[in-house]
N, C-alpha and C positions, 0 to 999 in steps of 0.2 A: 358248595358241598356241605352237607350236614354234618353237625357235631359230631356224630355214630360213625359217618363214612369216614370221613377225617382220621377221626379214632384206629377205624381198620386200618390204611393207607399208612401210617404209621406203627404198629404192630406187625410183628415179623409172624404170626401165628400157624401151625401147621394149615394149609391148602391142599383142597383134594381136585387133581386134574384129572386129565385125558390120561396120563402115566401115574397115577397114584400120589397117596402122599408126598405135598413136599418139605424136607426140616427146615428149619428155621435156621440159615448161614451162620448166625451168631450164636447160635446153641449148641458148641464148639465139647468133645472133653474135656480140655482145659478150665474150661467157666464153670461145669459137673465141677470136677476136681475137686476144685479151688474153690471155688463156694463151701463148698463139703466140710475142706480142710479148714477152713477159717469161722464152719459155722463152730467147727469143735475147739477150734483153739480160743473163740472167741466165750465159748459157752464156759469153758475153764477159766478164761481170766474173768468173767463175769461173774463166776461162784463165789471167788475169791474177793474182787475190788469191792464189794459192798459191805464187805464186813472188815475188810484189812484195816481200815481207818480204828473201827472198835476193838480189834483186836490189838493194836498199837497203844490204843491211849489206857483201853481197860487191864489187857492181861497183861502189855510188858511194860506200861506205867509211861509210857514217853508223852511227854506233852504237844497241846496240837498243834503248836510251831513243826516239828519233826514232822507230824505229817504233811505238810506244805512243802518244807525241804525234801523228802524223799520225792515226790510228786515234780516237783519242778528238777530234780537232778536228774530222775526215770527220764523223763519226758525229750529234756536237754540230750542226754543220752542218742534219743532216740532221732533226735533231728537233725548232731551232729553225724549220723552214721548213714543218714537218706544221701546223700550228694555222694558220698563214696562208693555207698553202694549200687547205685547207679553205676560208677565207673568199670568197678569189678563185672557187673554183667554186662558190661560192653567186650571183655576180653575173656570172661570164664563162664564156663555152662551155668545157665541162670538154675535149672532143676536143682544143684548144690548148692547153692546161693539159700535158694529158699528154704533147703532143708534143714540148712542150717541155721538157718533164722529161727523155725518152728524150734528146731533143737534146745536152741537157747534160751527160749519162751520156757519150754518144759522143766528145762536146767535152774533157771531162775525162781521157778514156783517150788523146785525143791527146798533151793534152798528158804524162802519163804516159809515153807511147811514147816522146817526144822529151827527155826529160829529163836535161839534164846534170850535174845535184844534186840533194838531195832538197828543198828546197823547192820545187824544179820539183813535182817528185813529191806536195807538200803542195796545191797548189794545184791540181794533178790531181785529187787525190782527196777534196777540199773540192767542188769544180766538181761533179763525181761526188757526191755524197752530196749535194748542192744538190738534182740532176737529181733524185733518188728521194724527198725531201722536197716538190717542188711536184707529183710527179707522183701517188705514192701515193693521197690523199683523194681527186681527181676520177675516177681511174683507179677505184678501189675502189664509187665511186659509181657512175659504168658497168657494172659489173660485176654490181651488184645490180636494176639497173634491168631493170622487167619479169619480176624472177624473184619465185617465192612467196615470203613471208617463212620458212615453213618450209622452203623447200628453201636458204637463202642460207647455209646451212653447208656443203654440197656443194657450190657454187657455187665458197666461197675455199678449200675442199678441195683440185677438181679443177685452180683456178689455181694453187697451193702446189704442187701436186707437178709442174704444167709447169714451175712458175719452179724447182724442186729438179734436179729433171730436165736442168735445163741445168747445173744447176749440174754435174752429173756429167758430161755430154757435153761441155762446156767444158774440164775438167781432162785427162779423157781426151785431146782432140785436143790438145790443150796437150802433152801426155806425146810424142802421139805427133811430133809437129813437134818436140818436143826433141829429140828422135836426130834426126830428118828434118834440122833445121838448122844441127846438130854442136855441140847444148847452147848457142847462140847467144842469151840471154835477152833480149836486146833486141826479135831479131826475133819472138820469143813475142810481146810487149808489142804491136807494129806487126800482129800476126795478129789480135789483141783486139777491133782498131778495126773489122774488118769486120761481125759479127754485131750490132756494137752500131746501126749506122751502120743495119744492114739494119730492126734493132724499131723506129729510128727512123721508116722509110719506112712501116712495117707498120700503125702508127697512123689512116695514112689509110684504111684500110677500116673503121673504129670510125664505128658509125653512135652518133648524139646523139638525141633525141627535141626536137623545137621547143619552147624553152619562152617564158613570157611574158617582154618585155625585163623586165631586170633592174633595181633602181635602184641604181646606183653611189654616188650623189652623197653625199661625206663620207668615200670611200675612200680616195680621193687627192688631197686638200684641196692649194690654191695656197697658199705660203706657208709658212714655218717651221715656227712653230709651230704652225698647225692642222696642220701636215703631221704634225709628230711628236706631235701628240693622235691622230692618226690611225693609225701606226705600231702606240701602246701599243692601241686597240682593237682591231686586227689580234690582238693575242697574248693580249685577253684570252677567256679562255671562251664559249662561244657563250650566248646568252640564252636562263634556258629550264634549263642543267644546273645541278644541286644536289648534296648530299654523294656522291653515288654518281659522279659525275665525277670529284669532285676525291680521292676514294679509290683511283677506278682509275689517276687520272695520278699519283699518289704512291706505287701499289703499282711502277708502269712505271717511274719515277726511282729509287728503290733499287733495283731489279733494275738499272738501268743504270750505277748505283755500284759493284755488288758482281762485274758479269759480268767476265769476262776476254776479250779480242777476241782473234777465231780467229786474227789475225796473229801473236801470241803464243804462242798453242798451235805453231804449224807452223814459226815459229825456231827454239822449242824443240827441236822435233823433230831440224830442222836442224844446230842446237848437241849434240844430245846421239849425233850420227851417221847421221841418215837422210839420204839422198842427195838430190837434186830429185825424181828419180824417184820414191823411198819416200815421202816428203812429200806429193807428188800423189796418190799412190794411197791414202795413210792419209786423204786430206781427200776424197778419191771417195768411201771406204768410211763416212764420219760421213754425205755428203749422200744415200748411196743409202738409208739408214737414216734419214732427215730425209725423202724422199720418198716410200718407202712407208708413212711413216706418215700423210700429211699427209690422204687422201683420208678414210682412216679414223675420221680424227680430226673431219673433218666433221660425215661421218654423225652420229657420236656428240654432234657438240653441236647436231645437228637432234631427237636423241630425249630427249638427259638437258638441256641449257640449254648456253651459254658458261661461264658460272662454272666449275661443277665440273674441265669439260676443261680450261679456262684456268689454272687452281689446281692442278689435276695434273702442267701440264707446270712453271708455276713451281716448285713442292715439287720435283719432281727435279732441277732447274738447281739449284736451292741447294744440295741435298744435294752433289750433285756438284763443285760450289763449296768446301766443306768437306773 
């Protein structure tokens, strides 16, 4: 078979039959949606994350330690609330789950915007990484729903590069509102609030499929200490995974040890002479490079497995690390 045919064979791409067009099974409203919503939510924190570092160190004086700490607390934040929130959309409609995520995200850039120290700023961006911690798992489970199993690579492809997407259209209009508003970084922060605020509203077109009630009971136990028996089940492992879970959540924890968070990269940058402007546009040119890969990167783990692509992209963060 030829590299071209090969190509088709694997593309789900509209076909014209004997009965007319046919769509493409994985090209679901839910992936519309939610791509949509995340290209906005994404495009929002992207307005914002390139400049927060300079807006930390320059306008509320905090040294670059504090931005490393808020970055690793956000983040912390956001990874101790993934396992949990998994559990909660196992027993409550995921559609609220995620709106509330998005909610949070929004919540959090406010307070960000209004920030007169950087613990303000700490709690922003905690609240924020809160929001993408409960939202993720139920989001990610819509996502899938009703698509082939084979085609659910393409699926978080075509989502990855809406949500990269924004990330670029974000810093862009970011760039350009900086001259617009005579390099005024506050009101940057206060322009942030809107697209977030909008993925928020956007949730509500996320259709759910009815499913059987759920049984809660033992989730949220009355009382102390069932309460906090109840807490530790929430984090432990779902029933059911074995060494291959708890390899991949060990491979995820060193890599989280060892990464260095992009707010660091782009002070640096800062510190070493790029302007706000150079700073934006060197952090455009990593996500436009992060989103033409993302679709591709799909496909690829619909023909060869997850593993391999997954192990690929780690092996070169590490390297790169080094």
């Amino acid at each position: 078979m030829s590299g071209s045919s090969g190509w088709a064979s694997q593309t789900d791409e509209v076909t014209a039959g004997t009965d007319g067009p046919t769509p493409r099974p994985w090209w679901t409203r839910n992936v519309k949606v939610l791509s949509a919503v995340s290209l906005l939510q994404d495009a929002a924190s992207e307005l914002l994350y390139p400049i927060l570092p300079i807006f930390l160190t320059s306008v509320l004086g905090a040294p670059a330690a504090i931005v490393g700490l808020i970055e690793g607390l956000a983040e912390a934040a956001a990874s101790a609330t993934r396992l949990v929130a998994g559990r909660l959309a196992d027993r409550y409609p995921r559609r609220r789950l995620v709106g509330a995520g998005y909610g949070l995200a929004a919540l959090g850039k406010v307070f960000i915007a209004f920030a007169g120290a950087w613990p303000a700023v700490l709690v922003g961006r905690c609240v924020d990484r809160l929001g993408k911690g409960v939202r993720g798992p139920p989001r990610d489970s819509l996502l899938v729903e009703g698509v082939p199993a084979e085609a659910r690579g393409r699926v978080f492809g075509v989502h990855r590069t809406a949500d990269t997407a924004g990330a670029v259209i974000g810093p862009l209009a970011g760039l350009a509102l900086y001259e617009l508003l005579d390099h005024q970084l506050r009101l940057l922060l206060l322009a942030a609030v809107v697209p977030a605020v909008a993925s928020a509203l956007l949730v509500l077109a996320v259709r759910e499929r009815p499913r059987p009630r759920l049984d809660r009971r033992g989730l949220l136990p009355r009382g102390l200490r069932p309460a906090l028996a109840g807490v530790r089940r929430l984090f432990r492992p779902p029933p059911g995974t074995g060494r291959g879970f708890r390899r991949v959540a060990a491979v995820l924890v060193a890599f989280g040890l060892v990464n260095v968070p992009d707010a660091l990269v782009l002070l640096h940058l800062n510190q070493v002479g790029f302007g706000v402007a150079a700073v934006i546009l060197a952090y455009v040119g990593y996500n436009l490079v992060y989103a033409g890969a993302s679709y591709p990167a799909g496909v690829l783990v619909d023909r060869v497995g997850p593993r391999r692509v997954f192990g690929v992209g780690l092996d070169d963060v590490f390297k790169w690390e080094e």
